[in-house]
N, C-alpha and C positions, 0 to 999 in steps of 0.2 A: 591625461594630464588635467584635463579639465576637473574632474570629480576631486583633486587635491583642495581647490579653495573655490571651485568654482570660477577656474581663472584667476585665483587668488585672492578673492573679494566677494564675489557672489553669495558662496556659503559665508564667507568672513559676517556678511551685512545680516541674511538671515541666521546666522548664530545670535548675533548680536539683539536681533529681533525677539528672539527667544526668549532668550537671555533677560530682555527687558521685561518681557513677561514676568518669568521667574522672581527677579528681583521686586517686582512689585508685589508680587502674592507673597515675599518673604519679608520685604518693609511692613506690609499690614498683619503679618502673623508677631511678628516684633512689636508693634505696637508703636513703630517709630520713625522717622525719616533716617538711614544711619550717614552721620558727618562723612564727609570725605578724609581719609585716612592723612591724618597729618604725621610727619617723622618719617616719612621712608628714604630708605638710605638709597645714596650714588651710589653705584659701579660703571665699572668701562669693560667694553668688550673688547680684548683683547687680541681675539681672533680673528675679525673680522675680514673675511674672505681671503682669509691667506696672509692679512697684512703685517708688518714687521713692528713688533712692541716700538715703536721709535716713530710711529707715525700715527696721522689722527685716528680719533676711535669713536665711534657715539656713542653718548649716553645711554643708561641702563636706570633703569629703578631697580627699587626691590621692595615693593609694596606690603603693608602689613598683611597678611593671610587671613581677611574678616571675611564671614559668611559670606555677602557678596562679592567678594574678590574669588574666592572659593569656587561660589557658585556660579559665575561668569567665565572662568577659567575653564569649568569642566564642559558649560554647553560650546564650547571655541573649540575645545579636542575632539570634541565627539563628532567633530566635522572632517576629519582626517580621513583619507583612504590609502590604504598601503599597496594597492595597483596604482593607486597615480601620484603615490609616492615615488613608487620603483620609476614611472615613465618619467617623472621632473629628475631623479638621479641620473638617469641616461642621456638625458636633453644634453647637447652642446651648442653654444651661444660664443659668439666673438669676443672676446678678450676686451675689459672695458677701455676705451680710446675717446678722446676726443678728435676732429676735423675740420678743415674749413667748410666744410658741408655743414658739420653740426659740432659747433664749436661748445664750450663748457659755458652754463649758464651766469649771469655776473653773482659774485659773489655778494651783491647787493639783495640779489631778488633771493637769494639764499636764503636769508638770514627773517625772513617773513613767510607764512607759511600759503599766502593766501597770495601774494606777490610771486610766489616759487609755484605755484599751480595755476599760475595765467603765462609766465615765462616757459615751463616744461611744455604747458599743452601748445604754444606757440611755436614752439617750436620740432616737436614729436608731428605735427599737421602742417606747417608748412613746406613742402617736401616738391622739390623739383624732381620730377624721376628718373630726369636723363644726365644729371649732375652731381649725382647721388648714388649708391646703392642701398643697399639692403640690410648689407653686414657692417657699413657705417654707422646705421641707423642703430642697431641692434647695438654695435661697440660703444653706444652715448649712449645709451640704455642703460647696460650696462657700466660705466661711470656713474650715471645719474640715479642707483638705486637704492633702496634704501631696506633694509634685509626683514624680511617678516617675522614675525614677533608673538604674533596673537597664540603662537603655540608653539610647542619645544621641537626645531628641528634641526639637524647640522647644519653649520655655517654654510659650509656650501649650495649645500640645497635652499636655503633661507634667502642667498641673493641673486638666485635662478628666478625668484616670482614674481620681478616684472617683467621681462623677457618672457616668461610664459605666458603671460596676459596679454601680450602685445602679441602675442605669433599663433592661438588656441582659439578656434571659433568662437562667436562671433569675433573675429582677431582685428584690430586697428591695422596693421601691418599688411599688406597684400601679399600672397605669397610669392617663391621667387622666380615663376612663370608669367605671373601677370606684371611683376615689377617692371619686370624685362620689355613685357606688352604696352606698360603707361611710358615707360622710357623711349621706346622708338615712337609714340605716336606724340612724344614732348608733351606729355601730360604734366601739371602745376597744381601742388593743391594750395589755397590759401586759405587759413582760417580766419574766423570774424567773429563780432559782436558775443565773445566769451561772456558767458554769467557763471559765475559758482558760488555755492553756498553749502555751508555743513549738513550734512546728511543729518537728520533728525533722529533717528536711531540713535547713533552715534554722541550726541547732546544730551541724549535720554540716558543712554550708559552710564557715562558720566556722571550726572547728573543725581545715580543711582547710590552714586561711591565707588566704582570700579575706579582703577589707577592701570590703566597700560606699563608695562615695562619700559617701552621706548616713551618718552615725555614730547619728544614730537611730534609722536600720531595723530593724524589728524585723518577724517574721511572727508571728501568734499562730492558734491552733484557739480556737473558739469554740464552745459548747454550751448551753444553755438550755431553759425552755421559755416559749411566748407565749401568752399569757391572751388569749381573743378575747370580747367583752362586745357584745352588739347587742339592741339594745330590744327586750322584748319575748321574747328567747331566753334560752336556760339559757346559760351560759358555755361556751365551750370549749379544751380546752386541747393544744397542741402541741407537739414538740419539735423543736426549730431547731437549725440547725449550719451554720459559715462558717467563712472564713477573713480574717484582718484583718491587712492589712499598714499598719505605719506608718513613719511618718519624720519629718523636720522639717517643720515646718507654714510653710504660706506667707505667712501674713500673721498671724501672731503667736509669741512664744516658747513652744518646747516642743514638745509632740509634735502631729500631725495624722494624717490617715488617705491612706493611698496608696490602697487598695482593699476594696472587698466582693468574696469573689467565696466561690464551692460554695454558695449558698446551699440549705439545705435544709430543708424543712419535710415532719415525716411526723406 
């Protein structure tokens, strides 16, 4: 599952990298910077994850078809694998819920994208283990996603990829043996001193004349550190680093999470 986006991001970033390559050797064969496509038409996804015509939906573009939109499209699919296609189609994940463990985030921090990926990660890391499970974690997740985009895939499979990226080596998630392990030893994680900022790729894309379908893509770097608290032990403290793509979220307004992915803990 991993080799589908690289955890859902990995290859997403290095496509993207590419891609900007590309887009610069074709700006200067052009002879030109090209505008950012103005006039692209709304749609609404209709589908999304099952949902009923009668209920929210996120926004879609439909970007004009200019060389660089062209050409940024194709280096994004050729990032696809059809074994870990198959393995995200077979993946099964908890039905999306909210909890008082891990309640829905305010519809305040929604509606900003930069506010909605200091509240998700605050929440995805602060995780008591023994008041908590697992399938909790994954059911906010799951609410909280927002369906991948960068390339043509079933609905379905489309808001399977942050759940994937949270549970696929290097995984945020511990698996459900060790959860069990930080639970009885009342392990606490708390997170701190969040920084994020736009991945530069990603500004560079942009930047290029590329137009995402979803208008509230956004990728951001993330940095912190994790407070680790277990009975009985002195705390310990680490420093975390990711990367968090988001977009419109699938079953509520505003923003959701397309992906975890580089997770790093040193």
């Amino acid at each position: 599952m991993r080799d589908l986006f690289g955890s859902a991001r990995a290859k997403l970033v290095a496509a993207v990298l590419v891609a900007v390559v590309i887009v610069v050797s074709l700006i200067a064969l052009m002879g030109s910077s090209p505008a950012p496509p103005r006039g692209a038409t709304v749609r609404t996804n209709l589908a999304a994850a099952g949902i009923a015509p009668s209920t929210y939906h996120p926004l879609r573009m439909s970007p004009p078809q200019t060389a660089v939109e062209r050409t940024v499209n194709q280096a994004m699919s050729q990032n696809l694998d059809s074994q870990a296609l198959a393995a995200l189609e077979t993946a099964r994940f908890p039905a999306p819920a909210t909890s008082s463990a891990f309640p829905p985030i305010d519809p305040a921090d929604s509606s900003s994208p930069s506010m909605y990926a200091l509240a998700f990660t605050q929440e995805l890391l602060d995780i008591d283990f023994a008041a908590s499970t697992r399938n909790e974690l994954l059911a906010w997740a799951g609410y909280n996603n927002a369906p991948y985009t960068l390339t043509s895939l079933p609905t379905a499979l489309s808001v399977k990829a942050l759940a994937a990226s949270l549970t696929t080596s290097p995984a945020v998630l511990p698996p459900a043996t060790r959860w069990s392990a930080l639970a009885k030893s009342q392990t606490v994680w708390r997170v701190n001193g969040l920084v994020i900022s736009v991945n530069p790729a990603w500004t560079q894309i942009l930047s290029a004349g590329w137009v995402p379908v979803d208008p509230l893509m956004v990728i951001y770097d993330v940095s912190g550190t994790l407070i680790v608290t277990a009975y009985g032990h002195t705390p310990t403290v680490e420093s975390i680093s990711f990367g968090l793509t988001l977009g419109g979220a699938s079953l509520h307004p505003g923003y959701g999470a397309v992906a975890v992915d580089y997770w790093t803990v040193q």
